[in-house]
GUFI-559838 format. One record per residue: residue number from 1; residue in one letter; x, y, z of N, C-alpha, C in turn. Coordinates in Angstrom, 3 decimals. Layout:
BEGIN
MILO seq type      n_x      n_y      n_z     ca_x     ca_y     ca_z      c_x      c_y      c_z
MILO NUM    A        X        Y        Z        X        Y        Z        X        Y        Z
...
END
This chain:
BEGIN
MILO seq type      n_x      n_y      n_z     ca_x     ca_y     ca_z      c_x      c_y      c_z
MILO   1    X    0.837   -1.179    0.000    0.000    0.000    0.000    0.881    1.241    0.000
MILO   2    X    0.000    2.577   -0.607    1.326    3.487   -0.391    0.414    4.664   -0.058
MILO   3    X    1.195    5.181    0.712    0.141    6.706    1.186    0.239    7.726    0.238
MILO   4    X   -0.852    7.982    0.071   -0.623    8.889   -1.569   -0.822   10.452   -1.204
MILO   5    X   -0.295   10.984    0.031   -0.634   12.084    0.505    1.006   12.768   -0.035
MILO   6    X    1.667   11.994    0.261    2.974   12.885   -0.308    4.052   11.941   -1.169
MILO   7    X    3.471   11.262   -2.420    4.121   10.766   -2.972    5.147   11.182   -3.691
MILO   8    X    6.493   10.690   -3.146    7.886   11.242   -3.650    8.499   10.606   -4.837
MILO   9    X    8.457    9.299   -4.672    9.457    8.733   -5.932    8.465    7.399   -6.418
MILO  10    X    8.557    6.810   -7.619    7.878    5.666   -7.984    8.958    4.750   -8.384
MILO  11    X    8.894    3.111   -8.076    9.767    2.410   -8.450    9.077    1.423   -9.063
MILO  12    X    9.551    1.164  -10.742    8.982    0.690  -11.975    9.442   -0.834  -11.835
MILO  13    X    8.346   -1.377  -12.661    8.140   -2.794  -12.432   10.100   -3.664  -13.081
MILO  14    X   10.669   -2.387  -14.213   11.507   -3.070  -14.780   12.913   -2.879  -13.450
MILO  15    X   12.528   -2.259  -12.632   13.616   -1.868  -12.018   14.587   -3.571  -11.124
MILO  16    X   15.506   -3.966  -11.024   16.168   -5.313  -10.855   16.203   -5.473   -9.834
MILO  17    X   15.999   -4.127   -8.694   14.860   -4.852   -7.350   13.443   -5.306   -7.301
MILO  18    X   12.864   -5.365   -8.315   11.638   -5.395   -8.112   10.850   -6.271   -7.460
MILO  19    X   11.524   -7.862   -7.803   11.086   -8.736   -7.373   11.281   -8.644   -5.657
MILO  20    X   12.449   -8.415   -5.141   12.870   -8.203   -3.771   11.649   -6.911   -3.050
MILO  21    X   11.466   -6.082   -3.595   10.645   -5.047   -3.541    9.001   -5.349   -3.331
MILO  22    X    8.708   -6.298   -4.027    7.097   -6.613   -3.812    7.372   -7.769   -3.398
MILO  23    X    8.345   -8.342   -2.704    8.169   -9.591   -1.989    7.952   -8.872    0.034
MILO  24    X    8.560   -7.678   -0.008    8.450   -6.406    0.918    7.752   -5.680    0.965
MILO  25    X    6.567   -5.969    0.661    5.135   -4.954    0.452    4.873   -4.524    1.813
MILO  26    X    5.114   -5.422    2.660    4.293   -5.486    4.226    5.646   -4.077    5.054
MILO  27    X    6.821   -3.976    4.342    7.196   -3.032    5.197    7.431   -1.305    4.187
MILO  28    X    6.782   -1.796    3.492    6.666   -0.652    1.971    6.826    1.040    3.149
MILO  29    X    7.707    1.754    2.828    7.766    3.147    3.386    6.369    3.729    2.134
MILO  30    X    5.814    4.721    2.880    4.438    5.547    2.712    4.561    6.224    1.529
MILO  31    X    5.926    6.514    1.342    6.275    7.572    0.117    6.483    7.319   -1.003
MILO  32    X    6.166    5.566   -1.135    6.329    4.780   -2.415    5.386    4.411   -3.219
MILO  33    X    5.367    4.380   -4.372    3.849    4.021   -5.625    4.272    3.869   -6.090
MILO  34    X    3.977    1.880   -6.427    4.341    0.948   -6.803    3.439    1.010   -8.541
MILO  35    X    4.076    0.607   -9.444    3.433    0.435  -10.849    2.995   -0.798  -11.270
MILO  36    X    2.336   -1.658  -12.179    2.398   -2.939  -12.619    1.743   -2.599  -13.978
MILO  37    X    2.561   -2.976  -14.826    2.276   -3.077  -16.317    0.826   -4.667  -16.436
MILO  38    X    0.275   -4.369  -16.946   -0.467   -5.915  -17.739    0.818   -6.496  -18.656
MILO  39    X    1.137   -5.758  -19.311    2.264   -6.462  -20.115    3.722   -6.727  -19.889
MILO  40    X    3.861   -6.767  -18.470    5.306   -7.136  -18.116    4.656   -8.240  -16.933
MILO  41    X    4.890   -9.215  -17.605    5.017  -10.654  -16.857    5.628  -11.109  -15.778
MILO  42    X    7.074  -10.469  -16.122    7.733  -10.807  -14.634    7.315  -10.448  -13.664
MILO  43    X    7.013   -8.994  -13.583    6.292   -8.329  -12.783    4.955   -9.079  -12.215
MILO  44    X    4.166   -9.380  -13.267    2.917  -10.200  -12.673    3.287  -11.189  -11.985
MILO  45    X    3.982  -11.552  -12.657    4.553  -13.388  -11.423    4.920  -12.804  -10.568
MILO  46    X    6.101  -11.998  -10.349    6.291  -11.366   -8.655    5.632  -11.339   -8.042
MILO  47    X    4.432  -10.488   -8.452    3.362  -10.204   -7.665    2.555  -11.013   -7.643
MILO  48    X    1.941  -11.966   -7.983    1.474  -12.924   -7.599    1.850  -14.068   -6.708
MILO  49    X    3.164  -14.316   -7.180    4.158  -15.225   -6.165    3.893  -14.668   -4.786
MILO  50    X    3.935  -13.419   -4.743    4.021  -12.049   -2.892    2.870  -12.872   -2.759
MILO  51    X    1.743  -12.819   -3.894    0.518  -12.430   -2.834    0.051  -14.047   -1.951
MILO  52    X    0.771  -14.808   -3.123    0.529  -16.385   -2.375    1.070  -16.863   -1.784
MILO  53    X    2.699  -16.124   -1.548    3.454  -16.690   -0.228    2.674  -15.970    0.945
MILO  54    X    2.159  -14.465    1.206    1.269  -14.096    1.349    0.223  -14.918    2.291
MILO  55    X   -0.945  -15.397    1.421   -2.019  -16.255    2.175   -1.379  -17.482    2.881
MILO  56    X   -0.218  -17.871    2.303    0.230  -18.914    2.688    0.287  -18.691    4.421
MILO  57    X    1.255  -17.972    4.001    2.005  -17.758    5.772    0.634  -17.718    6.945
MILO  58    X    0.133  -16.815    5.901   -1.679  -16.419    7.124   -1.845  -17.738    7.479
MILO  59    X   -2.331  -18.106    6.750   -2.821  -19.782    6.623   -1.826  -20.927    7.629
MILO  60    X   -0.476  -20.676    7.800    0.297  -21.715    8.377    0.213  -21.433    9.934
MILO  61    X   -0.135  -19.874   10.107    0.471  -19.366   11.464   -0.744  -19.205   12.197
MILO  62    X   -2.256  -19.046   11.402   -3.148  -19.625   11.844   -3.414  -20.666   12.775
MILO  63    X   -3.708  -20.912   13.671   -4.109  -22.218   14.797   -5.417  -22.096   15.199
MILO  64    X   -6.490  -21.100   14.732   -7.599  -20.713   14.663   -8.566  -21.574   14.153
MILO  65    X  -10.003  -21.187   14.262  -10.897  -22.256   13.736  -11.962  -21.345   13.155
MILO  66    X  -11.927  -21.153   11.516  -12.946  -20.093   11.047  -14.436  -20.718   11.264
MILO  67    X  -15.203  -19.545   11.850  -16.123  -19.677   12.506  -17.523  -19.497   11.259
MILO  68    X  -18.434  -20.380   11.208  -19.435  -19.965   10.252  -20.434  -18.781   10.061
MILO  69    X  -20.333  -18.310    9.055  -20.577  -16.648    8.657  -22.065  -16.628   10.120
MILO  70    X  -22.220  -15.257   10.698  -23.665  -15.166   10.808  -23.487  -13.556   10.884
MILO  71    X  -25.135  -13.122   11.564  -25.433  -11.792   11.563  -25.605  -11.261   12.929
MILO  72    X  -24.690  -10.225   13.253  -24.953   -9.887   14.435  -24.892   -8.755   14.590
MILO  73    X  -25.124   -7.942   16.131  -24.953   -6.539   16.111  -23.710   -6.015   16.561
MILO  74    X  -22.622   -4.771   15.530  -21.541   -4.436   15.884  -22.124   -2.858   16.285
MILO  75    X  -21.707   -2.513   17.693  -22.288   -1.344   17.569  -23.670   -0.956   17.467
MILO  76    X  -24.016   -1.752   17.718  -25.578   -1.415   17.330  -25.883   -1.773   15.880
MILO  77    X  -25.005   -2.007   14.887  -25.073   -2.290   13.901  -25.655   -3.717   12.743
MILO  78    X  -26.157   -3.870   12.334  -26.284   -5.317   12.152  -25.440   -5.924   11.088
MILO  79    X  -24.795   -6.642   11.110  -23.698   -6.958   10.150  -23.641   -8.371    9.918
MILO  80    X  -22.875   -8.972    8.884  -22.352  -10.092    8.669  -21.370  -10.370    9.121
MILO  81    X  -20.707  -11.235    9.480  -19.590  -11.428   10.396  -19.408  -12.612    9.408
MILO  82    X  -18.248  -12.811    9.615  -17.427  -14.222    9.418  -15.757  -14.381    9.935
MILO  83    X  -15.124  -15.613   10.202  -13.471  -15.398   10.505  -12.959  -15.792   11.608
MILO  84    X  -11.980  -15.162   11.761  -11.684  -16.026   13.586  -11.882  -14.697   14.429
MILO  85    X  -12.643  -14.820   15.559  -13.145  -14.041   16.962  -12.472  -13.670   17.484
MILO  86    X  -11.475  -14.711   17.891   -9.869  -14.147   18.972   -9.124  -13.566   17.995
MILO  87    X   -9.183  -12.301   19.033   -8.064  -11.088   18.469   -7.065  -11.566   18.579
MILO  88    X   -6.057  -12.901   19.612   -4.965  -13.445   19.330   -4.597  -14.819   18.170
MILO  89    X   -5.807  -14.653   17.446   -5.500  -15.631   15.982   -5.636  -15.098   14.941
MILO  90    X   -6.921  -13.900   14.821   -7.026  -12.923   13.702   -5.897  -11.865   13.400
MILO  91    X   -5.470  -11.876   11.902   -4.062  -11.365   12.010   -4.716   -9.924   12.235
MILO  92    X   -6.025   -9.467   11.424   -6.172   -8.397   11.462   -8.174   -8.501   11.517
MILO  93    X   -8.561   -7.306   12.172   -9.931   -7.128   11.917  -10.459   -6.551   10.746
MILO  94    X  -11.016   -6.615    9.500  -11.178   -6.302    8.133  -12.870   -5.400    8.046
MILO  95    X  -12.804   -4.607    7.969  -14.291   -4.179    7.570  -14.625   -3.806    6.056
MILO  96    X  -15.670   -4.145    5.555  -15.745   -4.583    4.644  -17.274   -3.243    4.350
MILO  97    X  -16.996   -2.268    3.498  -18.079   -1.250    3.267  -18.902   -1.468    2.015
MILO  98    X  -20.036   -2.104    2.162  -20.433   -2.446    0.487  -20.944   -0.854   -0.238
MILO  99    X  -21.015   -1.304   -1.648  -21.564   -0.174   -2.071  -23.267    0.067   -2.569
MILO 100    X  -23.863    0.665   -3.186  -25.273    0.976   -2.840  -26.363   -0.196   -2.876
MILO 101    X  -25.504   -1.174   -3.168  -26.822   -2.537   -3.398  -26.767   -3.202   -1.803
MILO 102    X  -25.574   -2.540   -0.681  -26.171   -3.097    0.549  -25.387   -4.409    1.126
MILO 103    X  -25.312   -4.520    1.881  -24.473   -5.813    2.902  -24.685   -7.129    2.857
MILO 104    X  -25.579   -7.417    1.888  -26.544   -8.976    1.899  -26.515   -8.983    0.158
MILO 105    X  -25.603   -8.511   -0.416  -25.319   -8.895   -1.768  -24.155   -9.761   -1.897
MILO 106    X  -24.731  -10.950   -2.466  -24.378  -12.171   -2.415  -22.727  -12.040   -2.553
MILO 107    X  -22.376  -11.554   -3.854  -20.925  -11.286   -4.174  -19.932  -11.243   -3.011
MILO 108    X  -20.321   -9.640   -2.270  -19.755   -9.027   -1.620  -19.623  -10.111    0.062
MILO 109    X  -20.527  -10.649    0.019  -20.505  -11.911    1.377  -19.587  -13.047    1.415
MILO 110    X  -19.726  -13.346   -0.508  -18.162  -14.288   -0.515  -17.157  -13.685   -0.578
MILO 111    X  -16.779  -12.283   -1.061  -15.811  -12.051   -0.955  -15.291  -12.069    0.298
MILO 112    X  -16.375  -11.160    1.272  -15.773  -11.629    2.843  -15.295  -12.995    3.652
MILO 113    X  -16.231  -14.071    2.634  -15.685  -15.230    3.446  -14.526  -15.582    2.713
MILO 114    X  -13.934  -15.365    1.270  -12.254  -15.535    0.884  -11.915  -14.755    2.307
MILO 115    X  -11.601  -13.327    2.522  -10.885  -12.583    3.448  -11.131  -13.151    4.217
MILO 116    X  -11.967  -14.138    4.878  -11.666  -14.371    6.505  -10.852  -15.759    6.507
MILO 117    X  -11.229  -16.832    5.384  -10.158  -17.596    4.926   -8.598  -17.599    5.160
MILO 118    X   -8.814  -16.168    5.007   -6.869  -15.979    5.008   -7.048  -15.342    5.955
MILO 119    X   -7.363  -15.896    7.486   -6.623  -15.208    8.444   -7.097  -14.114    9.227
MILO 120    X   -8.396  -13.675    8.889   -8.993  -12.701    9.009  -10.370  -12.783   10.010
MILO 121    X  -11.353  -11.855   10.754  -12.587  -11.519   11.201  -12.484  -10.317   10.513
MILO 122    X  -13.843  -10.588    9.532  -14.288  -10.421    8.675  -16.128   -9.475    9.173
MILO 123    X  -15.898   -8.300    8.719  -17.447   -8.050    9.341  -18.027   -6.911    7.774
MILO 124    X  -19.169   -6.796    7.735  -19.750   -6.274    6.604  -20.768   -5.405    6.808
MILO 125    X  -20.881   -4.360    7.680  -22.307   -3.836    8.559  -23.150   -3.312    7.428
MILO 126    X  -24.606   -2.503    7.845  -25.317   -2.527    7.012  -25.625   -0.976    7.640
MILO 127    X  -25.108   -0.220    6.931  -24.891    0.996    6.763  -26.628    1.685    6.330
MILO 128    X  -26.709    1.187    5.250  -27.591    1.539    4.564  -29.128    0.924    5.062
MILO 129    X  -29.197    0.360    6.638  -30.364    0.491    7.403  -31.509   -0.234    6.490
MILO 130    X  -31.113   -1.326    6.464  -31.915   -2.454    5.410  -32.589   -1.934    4.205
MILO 131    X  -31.967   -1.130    3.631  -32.822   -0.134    2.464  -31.711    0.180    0.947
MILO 132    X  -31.134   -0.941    1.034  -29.916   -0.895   -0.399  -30.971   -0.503   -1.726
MILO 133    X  -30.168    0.421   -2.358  -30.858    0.979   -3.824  -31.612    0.256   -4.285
MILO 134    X  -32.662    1.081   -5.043  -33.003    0.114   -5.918  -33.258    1.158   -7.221
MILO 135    X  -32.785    0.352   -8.156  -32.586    0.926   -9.676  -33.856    1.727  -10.209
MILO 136    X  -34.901    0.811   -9.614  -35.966    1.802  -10.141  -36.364    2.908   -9.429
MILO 137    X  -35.391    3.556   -8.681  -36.445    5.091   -7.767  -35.225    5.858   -8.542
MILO 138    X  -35.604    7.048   -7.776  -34.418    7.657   -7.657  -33.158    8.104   -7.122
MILO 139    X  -31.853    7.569   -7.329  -30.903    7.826   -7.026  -30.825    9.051   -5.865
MILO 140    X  -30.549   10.137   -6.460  -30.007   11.319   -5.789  -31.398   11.721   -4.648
MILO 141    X  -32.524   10.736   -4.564  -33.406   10.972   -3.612  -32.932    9.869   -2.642
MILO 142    X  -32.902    8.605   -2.986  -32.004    8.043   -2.030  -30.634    7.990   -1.248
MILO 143    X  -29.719    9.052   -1.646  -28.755    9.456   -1.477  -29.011   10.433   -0.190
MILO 144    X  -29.680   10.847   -0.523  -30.168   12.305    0.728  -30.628   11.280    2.227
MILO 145    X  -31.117   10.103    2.086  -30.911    9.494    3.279  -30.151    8.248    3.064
MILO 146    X  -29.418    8.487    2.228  -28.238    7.043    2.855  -26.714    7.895    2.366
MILO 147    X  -26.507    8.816    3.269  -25.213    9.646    2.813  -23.975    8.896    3.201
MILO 148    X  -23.005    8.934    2.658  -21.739    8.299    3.177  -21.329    9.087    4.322
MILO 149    X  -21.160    9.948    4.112  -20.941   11.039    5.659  -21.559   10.204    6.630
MILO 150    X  -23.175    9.788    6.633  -23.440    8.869    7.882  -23.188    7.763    8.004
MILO 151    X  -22.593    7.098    6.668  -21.696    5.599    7.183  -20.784    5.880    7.838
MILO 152    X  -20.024    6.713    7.029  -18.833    6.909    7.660  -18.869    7.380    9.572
MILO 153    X  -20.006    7.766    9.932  -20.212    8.007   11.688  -20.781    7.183   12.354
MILO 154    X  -21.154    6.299   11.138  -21.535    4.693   11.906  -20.768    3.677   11.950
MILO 155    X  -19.568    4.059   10.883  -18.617    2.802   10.807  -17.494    3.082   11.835
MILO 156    X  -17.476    4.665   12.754  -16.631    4.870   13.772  -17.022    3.956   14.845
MILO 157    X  -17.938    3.639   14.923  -18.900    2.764   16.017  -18.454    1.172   15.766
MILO 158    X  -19.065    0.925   14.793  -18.284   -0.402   14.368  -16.951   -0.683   15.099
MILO 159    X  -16.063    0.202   14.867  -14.623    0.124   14.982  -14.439   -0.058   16.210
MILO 160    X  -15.262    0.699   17.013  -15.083    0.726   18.860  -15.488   -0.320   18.874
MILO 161    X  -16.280   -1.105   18.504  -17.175   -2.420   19.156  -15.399   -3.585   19.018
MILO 162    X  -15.210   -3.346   17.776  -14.326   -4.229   17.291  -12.936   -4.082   18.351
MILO 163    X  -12.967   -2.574   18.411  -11.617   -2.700   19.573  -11.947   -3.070   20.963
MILO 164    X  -13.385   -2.988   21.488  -13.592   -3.472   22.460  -13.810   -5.117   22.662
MILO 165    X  -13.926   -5.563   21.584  -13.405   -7.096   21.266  -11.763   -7.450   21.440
MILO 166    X  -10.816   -6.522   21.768   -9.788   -6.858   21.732   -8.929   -7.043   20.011
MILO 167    X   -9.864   -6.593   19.331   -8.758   -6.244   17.992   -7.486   -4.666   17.833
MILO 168    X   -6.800   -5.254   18.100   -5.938   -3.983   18.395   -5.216   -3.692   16.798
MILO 169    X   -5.709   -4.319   15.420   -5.496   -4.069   14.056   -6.810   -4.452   13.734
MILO 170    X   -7.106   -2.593   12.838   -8.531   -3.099   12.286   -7.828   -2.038   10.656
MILO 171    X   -8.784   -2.807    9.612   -8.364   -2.134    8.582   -9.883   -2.320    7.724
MILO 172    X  -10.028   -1.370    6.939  -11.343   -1.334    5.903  -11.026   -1.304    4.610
MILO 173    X  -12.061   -1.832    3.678  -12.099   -1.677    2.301  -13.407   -1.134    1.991
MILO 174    X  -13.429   -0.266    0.782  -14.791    0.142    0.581  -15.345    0.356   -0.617
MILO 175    X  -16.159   -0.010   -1.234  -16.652   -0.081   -2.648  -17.629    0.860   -3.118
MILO 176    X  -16.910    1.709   -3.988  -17.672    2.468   -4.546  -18.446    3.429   -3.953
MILO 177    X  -20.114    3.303   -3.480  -19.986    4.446   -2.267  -19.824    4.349   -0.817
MILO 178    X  -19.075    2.548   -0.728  -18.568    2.257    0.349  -16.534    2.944    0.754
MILO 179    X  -16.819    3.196   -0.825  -15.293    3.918   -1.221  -15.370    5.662   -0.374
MILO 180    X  -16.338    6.213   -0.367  -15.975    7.639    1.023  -16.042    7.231    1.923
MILO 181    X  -16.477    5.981    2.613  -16.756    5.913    3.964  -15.268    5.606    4.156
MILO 182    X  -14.858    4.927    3.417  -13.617    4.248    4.194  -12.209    5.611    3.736
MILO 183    X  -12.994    6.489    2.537  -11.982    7.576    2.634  -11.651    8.455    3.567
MILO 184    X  -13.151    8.828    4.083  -13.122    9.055    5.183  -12.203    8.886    6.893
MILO 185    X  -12.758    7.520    6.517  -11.924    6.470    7.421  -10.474    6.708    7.708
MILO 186    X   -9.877    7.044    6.237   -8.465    6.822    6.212   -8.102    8.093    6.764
MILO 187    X   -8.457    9.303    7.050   -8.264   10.128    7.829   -7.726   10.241    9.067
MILO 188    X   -8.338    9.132    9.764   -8.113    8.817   11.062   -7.029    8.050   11.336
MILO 189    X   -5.939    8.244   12.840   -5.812    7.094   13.332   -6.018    6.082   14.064
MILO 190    X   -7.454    5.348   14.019   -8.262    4.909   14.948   -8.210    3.308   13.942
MILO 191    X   -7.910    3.649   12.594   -8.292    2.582   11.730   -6.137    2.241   11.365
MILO 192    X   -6.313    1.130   11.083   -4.433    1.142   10.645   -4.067    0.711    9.120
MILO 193    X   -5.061    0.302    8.002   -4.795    0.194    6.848   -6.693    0.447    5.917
MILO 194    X   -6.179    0.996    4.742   -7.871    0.811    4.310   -7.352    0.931    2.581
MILO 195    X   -8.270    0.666    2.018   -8.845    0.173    0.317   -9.867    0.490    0.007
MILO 196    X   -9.713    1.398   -1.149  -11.139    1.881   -2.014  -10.998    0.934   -3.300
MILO 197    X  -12.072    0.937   -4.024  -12.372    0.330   -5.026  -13.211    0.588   -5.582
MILO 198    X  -12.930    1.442   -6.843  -13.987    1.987   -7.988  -14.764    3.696   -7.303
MILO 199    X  -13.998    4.015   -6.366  -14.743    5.430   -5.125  -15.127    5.921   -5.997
MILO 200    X  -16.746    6.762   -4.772  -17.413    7.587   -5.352  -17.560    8.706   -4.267
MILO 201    X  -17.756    9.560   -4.935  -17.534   10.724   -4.493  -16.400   11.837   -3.586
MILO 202    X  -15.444   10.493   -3.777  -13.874   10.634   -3.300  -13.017   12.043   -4.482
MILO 203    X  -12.369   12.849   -3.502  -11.876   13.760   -4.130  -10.320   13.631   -4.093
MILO 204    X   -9.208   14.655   -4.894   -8.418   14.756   -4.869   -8.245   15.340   -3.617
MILO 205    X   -8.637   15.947   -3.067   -8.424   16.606   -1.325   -8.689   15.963   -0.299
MILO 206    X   -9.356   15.067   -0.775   -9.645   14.075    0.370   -8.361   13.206    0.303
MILO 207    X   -7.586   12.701   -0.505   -6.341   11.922   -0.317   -5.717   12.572    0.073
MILO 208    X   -5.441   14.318    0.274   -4.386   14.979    0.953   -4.715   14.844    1.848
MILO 209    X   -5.882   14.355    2.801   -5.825   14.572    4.016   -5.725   13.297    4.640
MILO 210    X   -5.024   11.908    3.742   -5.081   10.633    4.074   -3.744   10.297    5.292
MILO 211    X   -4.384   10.351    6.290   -3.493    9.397    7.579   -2.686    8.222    7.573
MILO 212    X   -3.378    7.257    7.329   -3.075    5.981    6.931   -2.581    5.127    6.024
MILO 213    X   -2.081    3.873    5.821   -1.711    3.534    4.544   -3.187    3.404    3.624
MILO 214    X   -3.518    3.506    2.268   -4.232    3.759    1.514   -4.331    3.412    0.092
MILO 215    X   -5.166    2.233   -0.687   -5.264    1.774   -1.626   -5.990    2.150   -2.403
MILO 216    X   -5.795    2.795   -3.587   -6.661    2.833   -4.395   -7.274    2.112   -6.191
MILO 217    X   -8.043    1.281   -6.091   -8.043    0.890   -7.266   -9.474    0.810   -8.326
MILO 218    X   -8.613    1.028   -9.473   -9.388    1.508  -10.337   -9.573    1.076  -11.830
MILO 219    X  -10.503    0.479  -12.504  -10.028   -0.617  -13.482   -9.607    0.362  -14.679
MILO 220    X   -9.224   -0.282  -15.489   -8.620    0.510  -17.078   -9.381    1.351  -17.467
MILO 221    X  -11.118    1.215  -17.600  -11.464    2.100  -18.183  -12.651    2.860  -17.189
MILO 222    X  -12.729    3.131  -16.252  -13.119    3.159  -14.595  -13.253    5.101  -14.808
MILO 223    X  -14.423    5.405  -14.926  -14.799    7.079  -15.195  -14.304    7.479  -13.860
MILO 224    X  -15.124    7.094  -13.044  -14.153    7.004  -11.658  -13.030    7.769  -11.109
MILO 225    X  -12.603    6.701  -11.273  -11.066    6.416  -10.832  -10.190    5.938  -11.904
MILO 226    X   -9.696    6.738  -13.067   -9.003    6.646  -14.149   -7.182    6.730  -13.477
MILO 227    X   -7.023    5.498  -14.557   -5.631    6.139  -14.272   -5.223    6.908  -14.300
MILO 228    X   -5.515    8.129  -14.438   -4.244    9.243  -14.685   -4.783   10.474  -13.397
MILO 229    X   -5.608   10.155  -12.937   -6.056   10.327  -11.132   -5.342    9.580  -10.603
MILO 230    X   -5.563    8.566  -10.418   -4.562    7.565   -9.221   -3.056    8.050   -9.597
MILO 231    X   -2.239    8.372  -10.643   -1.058    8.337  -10.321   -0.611    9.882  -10.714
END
């Protein structure tokens, strides 16, 4: 991850540390933004090799017993849960911000149970107060009561519940307009790593004011989040 608040230098996939370099992701200094071509291979294998020695290790150092998904209240919150409970087996606490279709979209539930797979308690709250979009109203009328501003003051809550569980590493990802809450998020130091994906309504000023380490991703042709924003 790289903190993109004061990015100084970039080190390119061809460079002959590279492989040594993304095998070192986990101690990456803040001031670094990392590149990956589609068309440089080596590079992809590096990085793929990281990411599966990666789960591996989670997976070996694990002695935990992943617990079967259910729904409970974080915070007052009602969420999906899945992963290991003890804060001394979970490497990290993961919150997981869906975007406007809501916490009980099927996708977004397996994706949480891969993440708790590797190592993880895994939680998915429901921000959006059992009322995820629906295509046929209107948008910008549903927006006016499901603002990210108020996820984002509900997902501070979340976080306390989680540290009062004894998770002393909690980190978020957030999709789309789960992508401000957790921009938000990254503001703070209350949270210790977070990930957007595809953000909405995320600004260039809002990453200047990013605290934390901070991911942003954005596909090739992503109105979004275009490449030539992210870097």
């Amino acid at each position: 991850m790289a903190r993109m608040r004061d990015l100084k230098k970039e080190k390119k996939s061809s460079d002959s540390r590279f492989k040594r370099f993304i095998r070192l992701w986990l101690n990456l200094q803040r001031s670094t933004l990392l590149r990956l071509s589609v068309e440089d291979e080596v590079a992809l294998k590096s990085a793929e090799e990281a990411h599966h020695a990666l789960i591996q290790w989670f997976t070996k150092h694990n002695k935990g017993v992943l617990t079967k998904p259910t729904c409970q209240n974080l915070g007052g919150i009602p969420s999906y849960v899945v992963g290991f409970p003890d804060p001394k087996l979970a490497m990290v606490a993961m919150i997981l911000v869906s975007d406007v279709y809501g916490f009980e979209a099927p996708n977004l539930r397996k994706l949480a149970d891969k993440v708790a797979a590797a190592g993880f308690f895994v939680a998915v709250p429901d921000f959006l107060k059992g009322d995820p979009y629906n295509p046929e109203n209107s948008k910008p009328t549903w927006l006016k009561d499901h603002s990210p501003e108020e996820g984002f003051e509900n997902a501070k809550v979340v976080i306390q519940d989680l540290k009062s569980r004894g998770f002393s590493a909690i980190g978020a990802a957030g999709f789309c307009w789960g992508g401000k809450v957790v921009g938000e998020l990254a503001k703070l130091n209350s949270i210790h790593a977070t990930m957007i994906l595809h953000p909405s309504f995320v600004t260039v000023d809002d990453i200047k004011e990013v605290e934390v380490p901070l991911a942003v991703l954005g596909a090739e042709f992503d109105g979004d989040s275009p490449p030539e924003l992210l870097t």
